[in-house]
C-alpha positions in Angstrom: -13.7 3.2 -21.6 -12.3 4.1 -25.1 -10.8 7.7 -24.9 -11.7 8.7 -21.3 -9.5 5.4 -20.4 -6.8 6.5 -23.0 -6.4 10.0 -21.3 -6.6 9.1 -17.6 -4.4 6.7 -18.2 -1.8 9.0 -19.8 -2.6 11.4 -17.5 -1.7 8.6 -14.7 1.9 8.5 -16.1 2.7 11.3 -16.9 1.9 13.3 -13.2 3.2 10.2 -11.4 6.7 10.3 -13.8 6.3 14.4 -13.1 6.0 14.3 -9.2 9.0 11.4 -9.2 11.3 13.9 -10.6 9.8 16.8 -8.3 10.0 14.4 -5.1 13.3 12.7 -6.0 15.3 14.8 -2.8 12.3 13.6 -0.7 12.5 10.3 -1.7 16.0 9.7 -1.4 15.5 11.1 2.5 13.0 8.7 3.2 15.5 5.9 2.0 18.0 6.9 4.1 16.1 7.4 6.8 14.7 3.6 6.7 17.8 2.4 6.0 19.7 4.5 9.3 16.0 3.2 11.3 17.1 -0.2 10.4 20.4 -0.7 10.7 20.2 0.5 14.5 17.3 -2.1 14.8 19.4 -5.0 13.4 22.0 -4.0 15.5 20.3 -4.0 18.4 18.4 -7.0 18.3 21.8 -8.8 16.7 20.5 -9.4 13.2 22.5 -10.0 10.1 20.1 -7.8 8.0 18.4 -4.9 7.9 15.8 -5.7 5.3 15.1 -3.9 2.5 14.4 -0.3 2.0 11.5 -1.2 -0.2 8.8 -3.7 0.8 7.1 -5.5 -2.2 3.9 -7.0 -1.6 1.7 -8.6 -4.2 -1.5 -7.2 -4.8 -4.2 -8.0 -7.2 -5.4 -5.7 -9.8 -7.4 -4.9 -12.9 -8.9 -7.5 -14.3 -7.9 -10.0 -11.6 -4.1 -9.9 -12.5 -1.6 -9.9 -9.8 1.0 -7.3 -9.5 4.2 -6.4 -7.2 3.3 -3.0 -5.4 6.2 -0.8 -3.6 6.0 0.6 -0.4 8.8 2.2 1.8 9.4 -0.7 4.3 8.0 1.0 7.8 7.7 -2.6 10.1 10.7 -4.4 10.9 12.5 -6.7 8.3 10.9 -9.8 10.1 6.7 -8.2 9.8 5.6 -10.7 8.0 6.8 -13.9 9.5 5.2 -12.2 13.0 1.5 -12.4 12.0 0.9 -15.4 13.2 1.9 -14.0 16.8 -0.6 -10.7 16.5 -3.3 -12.0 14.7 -5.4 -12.0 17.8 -4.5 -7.6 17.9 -6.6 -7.5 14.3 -9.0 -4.4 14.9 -11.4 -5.7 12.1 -11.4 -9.4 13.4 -11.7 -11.5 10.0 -8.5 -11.3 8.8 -9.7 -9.9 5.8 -8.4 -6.3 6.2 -6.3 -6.6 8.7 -5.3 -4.0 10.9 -3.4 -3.5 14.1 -3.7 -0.1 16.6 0.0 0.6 17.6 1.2 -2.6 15.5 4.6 -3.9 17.4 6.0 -4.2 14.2 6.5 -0.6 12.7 9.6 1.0 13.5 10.2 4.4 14.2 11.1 6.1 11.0 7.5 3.6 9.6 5.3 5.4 12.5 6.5 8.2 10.8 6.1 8.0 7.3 2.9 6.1 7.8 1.4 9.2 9.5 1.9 10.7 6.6 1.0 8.4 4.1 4.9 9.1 3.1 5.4 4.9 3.1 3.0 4.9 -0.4 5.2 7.5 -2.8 7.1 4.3 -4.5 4.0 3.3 -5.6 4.3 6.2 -7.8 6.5 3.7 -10.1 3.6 1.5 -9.9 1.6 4.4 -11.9 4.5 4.9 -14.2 4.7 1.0 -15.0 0.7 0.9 -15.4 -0.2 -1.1 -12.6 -2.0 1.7 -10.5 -3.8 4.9 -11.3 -3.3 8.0 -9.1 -7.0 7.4 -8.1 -8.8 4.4 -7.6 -9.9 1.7 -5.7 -7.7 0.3 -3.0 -5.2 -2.6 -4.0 -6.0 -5.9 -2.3 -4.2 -8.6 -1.4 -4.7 -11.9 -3.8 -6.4 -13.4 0.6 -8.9 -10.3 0.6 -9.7 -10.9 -3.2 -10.2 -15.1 -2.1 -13.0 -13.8 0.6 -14.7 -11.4 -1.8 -18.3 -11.5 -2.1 -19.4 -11.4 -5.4 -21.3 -7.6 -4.6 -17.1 -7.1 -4.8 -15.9 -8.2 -7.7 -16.3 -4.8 -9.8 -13.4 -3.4 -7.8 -11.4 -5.1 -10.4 -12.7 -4.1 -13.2 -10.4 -1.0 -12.6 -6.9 0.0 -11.4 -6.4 0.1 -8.2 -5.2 3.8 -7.1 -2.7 5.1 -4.6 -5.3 7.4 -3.5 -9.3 7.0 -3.5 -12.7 7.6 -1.5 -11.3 4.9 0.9 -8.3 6.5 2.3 -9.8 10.0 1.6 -12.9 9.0 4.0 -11.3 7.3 7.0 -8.4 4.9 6.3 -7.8 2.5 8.9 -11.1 3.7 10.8 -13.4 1.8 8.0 -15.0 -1.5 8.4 -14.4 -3.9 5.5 -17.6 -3.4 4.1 -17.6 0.5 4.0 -14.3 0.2 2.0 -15.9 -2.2 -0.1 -18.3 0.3 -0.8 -16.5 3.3 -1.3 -14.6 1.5 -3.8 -17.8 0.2 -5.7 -18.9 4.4 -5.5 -15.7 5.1 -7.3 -15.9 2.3 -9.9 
């Protein structure tokens, strides 16, 4: 609280608004490249649209308040309508952080930048805007906040972060619970 807050937080901004301009080239490539990925999916398949380059997806962070996080779109334009139809795939089986091994929705170019973690760096603007924190807790859907147990609710008593103990220790390989409490370490 009071000062230490104060500083991280400016500290938050200020590096995230730094490595923007330092990444700008890299992020512009990435846009392209989803955008080229894309268009030779929609033309293929014979859609009118590509989709966005940027996938917004509301998340739920401090204090309980939703936000709009950015990602670079890596799944096809259509991901989230298909859920329904791969729900059954769902590695952690209770929907409550759900996951997918080699997910039929993630194109080419998103297989790529997902390996990488390159699909996050927008969320760089979430930092800027003061929705995120560099480190922190990972951001939740308003469904996974719905199913927390109460031992959970701390998580939002801070920002969520684009990086944290949870991505740092395993990612995708964690069950809910050991995200839950990695998160609660870090708060």
């Amino acid at each position: 609280g009071g000062g230490r807050r104060l500083l991280k937080e400016v500290g938050d901004r200020f590096s995230a608004a730094l490595g923007i301009i330092l990444i700008l080239p890299i992020l512009a490539a990435i846009a392209i490249a989803v955008r080229v990925d894309s268009a030779g999916i929609a033309i293929a398949v014979r859609v009118d649209s590509a989709g966005p380059t940027i996938f917004r997806q509301k998340r739920v962070g401090l204090n309980g308040e939703e936000f709009t996080m950015l990602k670079f779109r890596s799944m096809t334009a259509d991901a989230e309508t298909r859920i329904d139809e791969i729900a059954h795939l769902d590695e952690h089986g209770t929907g409550q952080l759900f996951k997918v091994k080699n997910d039929p929705r993630i194109t080419r170019v998103g297989a790529f930048i997902r390996r990488y973690s390159l699909d996050e760096l927008p969320q760089l603007f979430n930092v800027v805007r003061g929705e995120m924190s560099l480190v922190g807790p990972r951001p939740p859907l308003p469904r996974e906040v719905e199913a927390y147990a109460p031992i959970a609710m701390p998580r939002l008593k801070v920002k969520p972060g684009l990086t944290g103990l949870w991505q740092v220790s395993g990612r995708s390989d964690l069950s809910v619970e050991e995200s839950v409490r990695l998160d609660l370490r870090y708060v």
